[in-house]
C-alpha positions, 0 to 999 in steps of 0.5 A: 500500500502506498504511502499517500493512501494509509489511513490517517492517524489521529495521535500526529498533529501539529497547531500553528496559530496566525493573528489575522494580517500577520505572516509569522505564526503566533503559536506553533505548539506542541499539544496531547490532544485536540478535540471540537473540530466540529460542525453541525448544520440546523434542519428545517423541516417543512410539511407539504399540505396533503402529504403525510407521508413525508417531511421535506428537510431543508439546510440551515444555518451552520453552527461550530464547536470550540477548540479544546487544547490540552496540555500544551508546551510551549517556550514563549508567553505568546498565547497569553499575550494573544488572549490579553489582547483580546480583551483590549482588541475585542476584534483581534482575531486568528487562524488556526491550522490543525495538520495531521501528519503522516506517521514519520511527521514528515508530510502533512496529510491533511489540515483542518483550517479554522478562521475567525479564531478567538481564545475563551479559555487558558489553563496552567497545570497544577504548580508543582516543584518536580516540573520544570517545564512551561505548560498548558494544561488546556486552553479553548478557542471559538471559531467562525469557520471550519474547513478541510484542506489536502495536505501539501506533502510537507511536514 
């Protein structure tokens, strides 16, 4: 079996997160898991006068999850500088790429693309003497848009 059609595997993944109208990536951590790339789409459902039988389901509108980041690593203040700012810059907002990787991490197979990204939530770990690294135990972040994009080969 080649190696572009191997499943995907869900425990190699990379986070970059880039403020809106800048280049260089905010973010680009290290996390042991990732959970609520999610989107649910509203049903209407209507009814034709005369027919019992069946119901007519309609799109609506579009709602996402929020991005749950757990125990991250990370060797700058840059996330916490990002979600201070939100709160002066109430419009400040980032793209956030999800790549899943191919299992030697040097190819993207896949990534999941967030836009319009904000933080709601940053949670340090218990303090404890026999640590020494800087950590995040979880953090949350809202998301306008939610799409899925061909990996570009590189890792």
């Amino acid at each position: 079996m080649a190696a572009d059609q191997r499943p995907f595997t869900a425990f190699n993944f990379r986070v970059t997160i880039t403020l809106d109208g800048e280049s260089a990536a905010l973010c680009d951590a290290a996390f042991s898991e990732c959970s609520g790339l999610e989107l649910t789409a509203a049903v209407k459902t209507i009814r034709q006068g005369g027919d019992n039988a069946r119901a007519i389901h309609l799109a609506g509108p579009v709602s996402y999850g929020q991005l749950t980041l757990k125990r991250g690593m990370t060797d700058t203040f840059d996330l916490w500088d990002w979600f201070q700012r939100v709160q002066t810059e109430r419009h400040l907002r980032a793209k956030c790429q999800v790549a899943m990787l191919s299992s030697d991490r040097k190819r993207t197979n896949a990534s999941f693309v967030l836009t319009g990204c904000m933080p709601l939530k940053l949670r340090v770990p218990t303090l404890d003497a026999k640590e020494g690294a800087l950590a995040i135990e979880e953090m949350q972040i809202a998301y306008e848009t939610l799409a899925l994009a061909p990996g570009d080969g590189n890792g």
